[in-house]
C-alpha positions in Angstrom: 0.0 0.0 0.0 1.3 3.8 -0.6 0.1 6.6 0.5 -1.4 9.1 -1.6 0.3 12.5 -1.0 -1.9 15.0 -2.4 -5.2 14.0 -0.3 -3.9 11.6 2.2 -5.5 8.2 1.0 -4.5 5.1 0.5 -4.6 3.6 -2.6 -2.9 0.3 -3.8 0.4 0.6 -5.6 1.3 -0.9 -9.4 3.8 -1.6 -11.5 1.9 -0.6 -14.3 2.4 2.9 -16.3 -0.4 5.4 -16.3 -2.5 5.6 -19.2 -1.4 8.7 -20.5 -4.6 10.8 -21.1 -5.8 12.1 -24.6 -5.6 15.5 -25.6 -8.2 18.1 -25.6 -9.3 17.1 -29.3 -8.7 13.2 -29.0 -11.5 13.7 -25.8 -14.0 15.7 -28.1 -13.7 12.9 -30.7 -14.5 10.2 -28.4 -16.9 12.3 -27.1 -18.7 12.4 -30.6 -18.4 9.1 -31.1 -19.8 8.2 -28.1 -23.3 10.0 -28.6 -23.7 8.6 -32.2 -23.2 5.3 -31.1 -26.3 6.2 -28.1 -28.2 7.7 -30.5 -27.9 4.5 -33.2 -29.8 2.8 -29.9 -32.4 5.3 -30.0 -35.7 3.7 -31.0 -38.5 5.6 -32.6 -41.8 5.0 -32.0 -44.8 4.0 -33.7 -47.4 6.0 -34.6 -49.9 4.4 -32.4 -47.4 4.3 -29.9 -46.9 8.3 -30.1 -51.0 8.6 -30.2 -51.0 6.8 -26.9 -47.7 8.3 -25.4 -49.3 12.3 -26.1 -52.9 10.8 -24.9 -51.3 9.8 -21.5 -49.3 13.1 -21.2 -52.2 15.5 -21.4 -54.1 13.0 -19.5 -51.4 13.7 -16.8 -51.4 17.5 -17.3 -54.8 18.1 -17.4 -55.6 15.8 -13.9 -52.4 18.0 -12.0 -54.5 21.2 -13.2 -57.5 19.5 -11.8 -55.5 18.7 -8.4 -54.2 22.4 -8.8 -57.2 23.7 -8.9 -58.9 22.2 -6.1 -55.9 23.0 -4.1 -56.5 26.8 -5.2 -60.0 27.1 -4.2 -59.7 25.4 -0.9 -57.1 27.8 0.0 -58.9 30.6 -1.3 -62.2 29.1 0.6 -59.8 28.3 4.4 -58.3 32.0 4.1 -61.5 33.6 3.6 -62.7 31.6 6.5 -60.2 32.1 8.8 -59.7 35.8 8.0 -63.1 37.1 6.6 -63.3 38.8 3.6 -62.1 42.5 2.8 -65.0 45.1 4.0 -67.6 42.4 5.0 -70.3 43.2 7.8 
């Protein structure tokens, strides 16, 4: 075992070299690469299976507004309660 100078901790020693690191270009390269190959995995869908995908998405939306809402006007309806309305007899 050898010590690690810079932040103390201990790290198991080799024999081996260090990889020496690619340069600035040879990184952006392999970075490219790298999202072409993810994207070649990408799979498109259907058209039925954007239909349903859209479907279920505004489904989604439109039951948080709902929630949203009902939120709203029960806070609306407790403040009013608790602290009357503006002016009121």
């Amino acid at each position: 075992m050898v010590q690690d100078e810079p932040n103390g901790e201990i790290v198991a020693a080799s024999d081996r070299p260090r990889e020496k690191k690619p340069n600035f270009f040879q990184r952006i390269a392999i970075f490219i690469r790298q999202v072409f190959a993810e994207l070649r995995k990408v799979v498109t869908p259907t058209r039925q299976e954007l239909g349903k995908y859209s479907l279920v998405s505004l489904g989604f939306v439109v039951v948080m507004m709902a929630i949203v809402y009902g939120l709203d006007v029960l806070f609306v309806w407790m403040v009013n309660w608790v602290f009357g309305t503006p002016g009121g007899a």
